[in-house]
Backbone as a chain_set.jsonl record, in Angstrom:
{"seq": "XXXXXXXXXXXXXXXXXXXXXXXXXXXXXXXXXXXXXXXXXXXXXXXXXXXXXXXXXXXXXXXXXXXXXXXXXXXXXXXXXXXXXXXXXXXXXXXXXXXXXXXXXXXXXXXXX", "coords": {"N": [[-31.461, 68.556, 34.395], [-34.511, 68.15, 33.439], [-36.841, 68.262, 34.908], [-36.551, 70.947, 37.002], [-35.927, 72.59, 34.626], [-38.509, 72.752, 34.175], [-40.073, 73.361, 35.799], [-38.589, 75.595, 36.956], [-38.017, 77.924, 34.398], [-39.732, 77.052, 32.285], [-42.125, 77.46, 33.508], [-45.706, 77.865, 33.541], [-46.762, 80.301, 35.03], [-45.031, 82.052, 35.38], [-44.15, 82.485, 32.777], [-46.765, 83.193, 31.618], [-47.298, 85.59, 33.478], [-44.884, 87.644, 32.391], [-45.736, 87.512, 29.655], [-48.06, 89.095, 29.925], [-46.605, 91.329, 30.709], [-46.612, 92.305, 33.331], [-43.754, 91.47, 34.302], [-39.81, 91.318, 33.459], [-37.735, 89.318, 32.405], [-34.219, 89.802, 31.491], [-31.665, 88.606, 29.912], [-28.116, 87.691, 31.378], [-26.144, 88.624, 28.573], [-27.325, 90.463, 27.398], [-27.976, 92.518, 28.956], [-25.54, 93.038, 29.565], [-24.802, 94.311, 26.936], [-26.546, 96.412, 26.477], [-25.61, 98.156, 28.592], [-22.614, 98.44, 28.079], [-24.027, 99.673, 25.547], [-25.006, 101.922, 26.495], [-22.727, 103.589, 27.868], [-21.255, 103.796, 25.705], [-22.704, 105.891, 24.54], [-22.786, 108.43, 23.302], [-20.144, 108.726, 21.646], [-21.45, 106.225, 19.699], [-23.659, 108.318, 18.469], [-22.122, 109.943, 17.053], [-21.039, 108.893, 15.316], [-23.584, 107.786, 13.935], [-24.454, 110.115, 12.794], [-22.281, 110.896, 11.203], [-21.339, 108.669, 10.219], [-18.571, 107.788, 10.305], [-15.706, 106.047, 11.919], [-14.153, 107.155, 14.817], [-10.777, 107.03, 14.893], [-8.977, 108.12, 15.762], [-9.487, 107.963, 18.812], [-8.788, 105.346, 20.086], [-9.313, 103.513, 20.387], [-10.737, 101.438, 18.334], [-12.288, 99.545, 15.959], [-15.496, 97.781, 16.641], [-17.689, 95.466, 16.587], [-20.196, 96.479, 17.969], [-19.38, 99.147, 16.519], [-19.455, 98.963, 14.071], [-21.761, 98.33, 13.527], [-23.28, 100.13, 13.708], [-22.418, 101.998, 12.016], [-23.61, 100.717, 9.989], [-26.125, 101.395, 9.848], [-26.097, 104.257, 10.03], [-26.068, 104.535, 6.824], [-27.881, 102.544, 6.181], [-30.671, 103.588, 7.318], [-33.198, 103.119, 7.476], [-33.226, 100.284, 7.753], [-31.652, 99.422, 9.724], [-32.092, 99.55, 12.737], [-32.164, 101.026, 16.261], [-32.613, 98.758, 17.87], [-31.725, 96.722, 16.084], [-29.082, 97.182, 15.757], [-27.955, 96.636, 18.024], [-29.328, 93.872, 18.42], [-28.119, 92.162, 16.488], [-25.269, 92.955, 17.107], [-25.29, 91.412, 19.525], [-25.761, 88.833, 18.814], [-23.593, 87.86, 16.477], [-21.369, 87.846, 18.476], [-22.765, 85.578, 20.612], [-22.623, 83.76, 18.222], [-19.801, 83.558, 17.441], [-18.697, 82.85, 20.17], [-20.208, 80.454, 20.18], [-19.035, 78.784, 17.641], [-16.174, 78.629, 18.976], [-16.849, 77.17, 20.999], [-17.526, 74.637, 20.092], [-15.351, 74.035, 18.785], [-13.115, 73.573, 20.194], [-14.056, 71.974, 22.567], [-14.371, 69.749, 20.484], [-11.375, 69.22, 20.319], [-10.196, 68.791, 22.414], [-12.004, 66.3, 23.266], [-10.288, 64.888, 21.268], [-7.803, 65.146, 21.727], [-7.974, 63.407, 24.139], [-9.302, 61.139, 23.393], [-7.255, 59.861, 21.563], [-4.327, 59.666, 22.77]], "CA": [[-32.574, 68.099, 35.174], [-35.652, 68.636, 33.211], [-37.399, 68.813, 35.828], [-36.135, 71.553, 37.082], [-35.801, 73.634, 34.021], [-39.472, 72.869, 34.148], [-40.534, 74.195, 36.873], [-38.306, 77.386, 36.892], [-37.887, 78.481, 33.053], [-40.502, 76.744, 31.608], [-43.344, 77.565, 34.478], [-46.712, 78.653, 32.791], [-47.259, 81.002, 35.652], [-43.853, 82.87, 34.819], [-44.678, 82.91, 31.281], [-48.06, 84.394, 31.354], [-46.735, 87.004, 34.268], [-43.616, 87.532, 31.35], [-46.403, 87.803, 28.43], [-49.417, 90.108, 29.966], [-46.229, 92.561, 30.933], [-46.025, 92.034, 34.561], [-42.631, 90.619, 34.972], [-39.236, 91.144, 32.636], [-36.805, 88.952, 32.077], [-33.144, 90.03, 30.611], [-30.838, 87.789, 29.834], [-27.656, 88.84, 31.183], [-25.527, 88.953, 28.004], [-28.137, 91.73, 26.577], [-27.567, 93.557, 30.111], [-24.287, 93.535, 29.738], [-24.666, 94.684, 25.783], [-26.863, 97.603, 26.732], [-24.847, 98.781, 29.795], [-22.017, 98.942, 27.349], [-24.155, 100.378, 24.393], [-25.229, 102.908, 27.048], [-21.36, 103.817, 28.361], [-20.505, 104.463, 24.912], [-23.889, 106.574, 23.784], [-22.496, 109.934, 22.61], [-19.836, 107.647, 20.616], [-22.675, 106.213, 18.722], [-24.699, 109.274, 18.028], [-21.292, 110.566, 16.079], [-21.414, 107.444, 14.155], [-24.9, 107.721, 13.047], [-24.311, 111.197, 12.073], [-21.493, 111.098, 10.486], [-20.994, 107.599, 9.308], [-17.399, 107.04, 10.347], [-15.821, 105.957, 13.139], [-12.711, 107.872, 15.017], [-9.797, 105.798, 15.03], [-8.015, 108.284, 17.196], [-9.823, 107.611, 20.145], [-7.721, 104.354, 20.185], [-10.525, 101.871, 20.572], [-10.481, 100.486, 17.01], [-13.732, 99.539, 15.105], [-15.782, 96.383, 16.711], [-19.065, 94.98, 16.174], [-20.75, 97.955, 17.032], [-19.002, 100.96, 15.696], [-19.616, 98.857, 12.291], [-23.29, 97.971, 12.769], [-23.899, 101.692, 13.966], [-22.207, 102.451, 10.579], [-24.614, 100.065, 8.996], [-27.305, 102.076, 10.782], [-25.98, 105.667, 9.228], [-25.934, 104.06, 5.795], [-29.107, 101.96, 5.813], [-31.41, 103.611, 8.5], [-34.558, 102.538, 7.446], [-33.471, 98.998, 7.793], [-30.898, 99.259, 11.144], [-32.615, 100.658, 14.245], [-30.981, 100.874, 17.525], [-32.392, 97.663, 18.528], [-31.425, 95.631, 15.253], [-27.858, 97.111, 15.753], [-27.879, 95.868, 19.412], [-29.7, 91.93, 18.371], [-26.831, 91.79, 15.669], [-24.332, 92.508, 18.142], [-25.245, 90.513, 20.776], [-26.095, 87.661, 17.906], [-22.078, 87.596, 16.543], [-20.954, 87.353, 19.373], [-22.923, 84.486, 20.472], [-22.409, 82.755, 17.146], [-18.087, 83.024, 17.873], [-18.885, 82.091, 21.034], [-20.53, 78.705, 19.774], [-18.292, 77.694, 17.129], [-15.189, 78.545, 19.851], [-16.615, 75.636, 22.197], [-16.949, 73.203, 19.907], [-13.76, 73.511, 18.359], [-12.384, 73.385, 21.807], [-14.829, 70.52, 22.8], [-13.981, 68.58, 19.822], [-10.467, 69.13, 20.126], [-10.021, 68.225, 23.691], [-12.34, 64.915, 23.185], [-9.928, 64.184, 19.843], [-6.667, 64.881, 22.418], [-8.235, 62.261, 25.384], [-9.303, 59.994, 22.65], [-5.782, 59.178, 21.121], [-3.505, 60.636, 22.947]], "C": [[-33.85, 68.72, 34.608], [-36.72, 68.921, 34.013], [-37.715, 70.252, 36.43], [-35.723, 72.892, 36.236], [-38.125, 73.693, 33.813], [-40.403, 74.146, 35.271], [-40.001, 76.044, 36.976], [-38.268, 77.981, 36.05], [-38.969, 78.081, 32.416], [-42.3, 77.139, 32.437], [-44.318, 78.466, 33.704], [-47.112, 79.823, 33.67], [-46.16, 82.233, 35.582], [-43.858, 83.308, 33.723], [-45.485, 83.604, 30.887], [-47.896, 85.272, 32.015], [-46.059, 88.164, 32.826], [-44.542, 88.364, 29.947], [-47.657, 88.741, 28.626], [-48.337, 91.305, 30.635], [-46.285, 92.965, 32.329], [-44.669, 92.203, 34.813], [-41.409, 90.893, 33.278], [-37.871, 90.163, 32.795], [-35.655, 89.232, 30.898], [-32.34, 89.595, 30.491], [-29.391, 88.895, 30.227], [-26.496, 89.226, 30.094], [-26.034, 90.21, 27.185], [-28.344, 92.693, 27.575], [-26.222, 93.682, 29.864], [-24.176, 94.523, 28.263], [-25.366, 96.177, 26.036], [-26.288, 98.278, 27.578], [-23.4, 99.262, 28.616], [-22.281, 99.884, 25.793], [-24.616, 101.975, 25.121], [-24.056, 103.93, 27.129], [-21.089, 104.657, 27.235], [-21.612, 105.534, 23.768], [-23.042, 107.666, 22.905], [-21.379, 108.91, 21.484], [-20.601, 107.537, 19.297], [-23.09, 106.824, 17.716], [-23.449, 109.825, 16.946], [-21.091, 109.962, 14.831], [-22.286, 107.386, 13.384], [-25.164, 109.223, 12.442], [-23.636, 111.481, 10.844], [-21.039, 110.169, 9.577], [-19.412, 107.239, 9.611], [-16.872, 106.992, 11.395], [-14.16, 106.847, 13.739], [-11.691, 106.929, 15.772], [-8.865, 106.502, 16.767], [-7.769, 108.525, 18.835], [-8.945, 106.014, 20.523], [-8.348, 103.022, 20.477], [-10.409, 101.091, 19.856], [-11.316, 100.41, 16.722], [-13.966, 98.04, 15.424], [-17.077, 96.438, 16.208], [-20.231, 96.252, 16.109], [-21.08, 98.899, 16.864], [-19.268, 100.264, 14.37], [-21.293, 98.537, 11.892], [-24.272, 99.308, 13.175], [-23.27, 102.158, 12.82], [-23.317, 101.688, 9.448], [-25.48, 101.239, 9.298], [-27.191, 103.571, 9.716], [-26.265, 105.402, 7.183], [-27.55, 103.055, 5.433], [-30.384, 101.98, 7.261], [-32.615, 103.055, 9.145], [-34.821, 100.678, 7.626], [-32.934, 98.657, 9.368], [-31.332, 100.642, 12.011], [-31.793, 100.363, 14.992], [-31.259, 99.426, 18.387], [-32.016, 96.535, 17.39], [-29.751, 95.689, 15.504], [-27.385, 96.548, 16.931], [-28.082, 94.134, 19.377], [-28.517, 91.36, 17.529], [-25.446, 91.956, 16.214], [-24.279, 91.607, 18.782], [-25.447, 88.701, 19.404], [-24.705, 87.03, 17.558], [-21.768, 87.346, 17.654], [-21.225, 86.232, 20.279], [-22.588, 83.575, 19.515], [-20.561, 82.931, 17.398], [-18.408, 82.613, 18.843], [-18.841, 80.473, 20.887], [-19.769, 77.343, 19.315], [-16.883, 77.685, 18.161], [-15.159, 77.332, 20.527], [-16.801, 74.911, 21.451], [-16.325, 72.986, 19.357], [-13.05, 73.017, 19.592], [-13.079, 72.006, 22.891], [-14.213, 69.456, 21.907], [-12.079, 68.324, 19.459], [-9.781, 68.046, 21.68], [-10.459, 66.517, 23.63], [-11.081, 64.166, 22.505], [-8.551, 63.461, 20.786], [-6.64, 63.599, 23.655], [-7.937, 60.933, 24.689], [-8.129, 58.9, 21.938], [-5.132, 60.325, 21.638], [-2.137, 60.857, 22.551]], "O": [[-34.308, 69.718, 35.165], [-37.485, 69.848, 33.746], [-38.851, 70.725, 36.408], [-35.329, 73.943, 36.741], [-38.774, 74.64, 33.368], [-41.003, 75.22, 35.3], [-40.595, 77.121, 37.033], [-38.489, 79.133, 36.421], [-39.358, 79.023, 31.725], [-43.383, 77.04, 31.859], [-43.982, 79.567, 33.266], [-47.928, 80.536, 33.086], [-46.58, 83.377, 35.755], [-43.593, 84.493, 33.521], [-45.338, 84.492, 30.048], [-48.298, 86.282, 31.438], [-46.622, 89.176, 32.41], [-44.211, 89.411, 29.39], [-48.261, 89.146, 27.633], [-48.921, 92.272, 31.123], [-45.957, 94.136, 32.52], [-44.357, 93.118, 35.575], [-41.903, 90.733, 32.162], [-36.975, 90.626, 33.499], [-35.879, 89.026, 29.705], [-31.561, 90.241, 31.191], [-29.239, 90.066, 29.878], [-25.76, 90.129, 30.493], [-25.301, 90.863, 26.442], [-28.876, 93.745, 27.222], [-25.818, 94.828, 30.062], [-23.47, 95.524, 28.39], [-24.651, 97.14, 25.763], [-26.465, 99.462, 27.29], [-23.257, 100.463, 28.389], [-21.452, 100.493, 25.116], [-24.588, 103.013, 24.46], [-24.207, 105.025, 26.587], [-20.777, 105.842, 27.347], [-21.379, 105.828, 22.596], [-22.776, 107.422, 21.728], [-21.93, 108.387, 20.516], [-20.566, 108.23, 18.28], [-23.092, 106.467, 16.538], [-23.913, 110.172, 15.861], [-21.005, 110.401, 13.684], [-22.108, 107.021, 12.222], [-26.083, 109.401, 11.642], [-24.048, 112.031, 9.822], [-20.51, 110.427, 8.495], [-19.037, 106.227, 9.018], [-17.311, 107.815, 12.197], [-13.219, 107.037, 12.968], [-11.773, 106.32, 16.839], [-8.464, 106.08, 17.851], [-6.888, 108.888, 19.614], [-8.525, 105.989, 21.68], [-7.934, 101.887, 20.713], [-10.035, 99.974, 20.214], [-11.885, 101.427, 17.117], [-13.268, 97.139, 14.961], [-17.508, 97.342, 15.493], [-20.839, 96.789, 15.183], [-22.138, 99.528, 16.894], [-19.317, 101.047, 13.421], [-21.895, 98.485, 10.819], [-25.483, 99.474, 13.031], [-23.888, 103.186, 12.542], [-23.677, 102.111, 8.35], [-25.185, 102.196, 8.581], [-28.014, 103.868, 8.851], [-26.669, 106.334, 6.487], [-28.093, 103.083, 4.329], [-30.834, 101.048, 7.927], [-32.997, 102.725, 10.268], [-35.852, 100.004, 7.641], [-33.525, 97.882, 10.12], [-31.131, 101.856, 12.029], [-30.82, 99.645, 14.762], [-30.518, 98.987, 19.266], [-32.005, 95.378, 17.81], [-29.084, 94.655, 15.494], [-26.325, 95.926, 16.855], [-27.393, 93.307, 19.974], [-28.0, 90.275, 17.796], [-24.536, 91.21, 15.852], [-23.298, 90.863, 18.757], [-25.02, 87.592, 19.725], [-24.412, 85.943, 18.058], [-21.987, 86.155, 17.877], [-20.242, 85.74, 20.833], [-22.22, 82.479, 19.937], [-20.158, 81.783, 17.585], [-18.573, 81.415, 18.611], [-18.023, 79.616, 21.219], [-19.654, 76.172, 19.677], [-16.386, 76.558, 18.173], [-14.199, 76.589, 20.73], [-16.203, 73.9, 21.819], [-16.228, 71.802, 19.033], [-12.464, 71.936, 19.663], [-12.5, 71.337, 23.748], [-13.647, 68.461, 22.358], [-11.603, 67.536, 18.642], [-9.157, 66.989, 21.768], [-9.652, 65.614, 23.847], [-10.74, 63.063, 22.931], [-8.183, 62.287, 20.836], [-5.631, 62.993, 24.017], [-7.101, 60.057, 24.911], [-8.124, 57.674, 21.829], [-5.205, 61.497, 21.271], [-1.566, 61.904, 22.858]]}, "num_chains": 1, "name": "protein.A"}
C-alpha cells in the first residue's frame, strides 16, 4: 500500500526529525546485531588483540569472530562499525538468495506438479 509506506516511512516530517538528530531510527536486525556484539564484548577485545579466535570455548568461528580477525589484521581499514555493517550485510545477502531459491522453487513445484 504505497500509500501507506508513504505516509509512515517515507513522511518528510520523520525524515527531517531523523536528519537534524532529533529522532533515531534502528532497524531491528542491527539491534539485534549490537545486543549480540555487546553480549560477546570481552570475546572480541581478545580477538583484536590477539588475532585468533578460541576454539575451546565451543562456539566455533562465525561472521564475526572472522571480521574481528579482519579488524586485528587490517585495523586501519576494519573499525568496529565496518565489522558490525559487514556482519549484518552477509547475513542479509544469505538471507536473500535463501528466499528466492525457496520462492522459485515452490512456484516451479505448484507450477508442474
Amino acid at each position: 500500500m504505497p500509500f501507506l509506506d508513504l505516509l509512515l516511512e517515507k513522511n518528510w516530517i520523520k525524515l527531517s526529525l531523523e536528519r537534524w538528530g532529533f529522532t533515531k531510527t534502528v532497524f531491528p536486525v542491527t539491534k539485534f546485531a549490537l545486543d549480540r556484539s555487546t553480549e560477546r564484548y570481552s570475546e572480541m577485545q581478545k580477538i583484536k588483540e590477539g588475532g585468533f579466535v578460541d576454539e575451546s570455548s565451543g562456539r566455533g568461528v562465525d561472521l564475526l569472530s572472522k571480521f574481528t580477525q579482519a579488524q586485528h589484521a587490517h585495523p586501519e581499514f576494519m573499525t568496529d562499525t565496518q565489522v558490525l555493517t559487514s556482519t549484518i550485510s552477509m547475513v542479509f545477502a544469505g538471507s536473500e538468495t535463501t528466499a528466492i531459491s525457496l520462492s522459485s522453487v515452490f512456484y516451479h513445484l505448484l507450477k508442474h506438479p
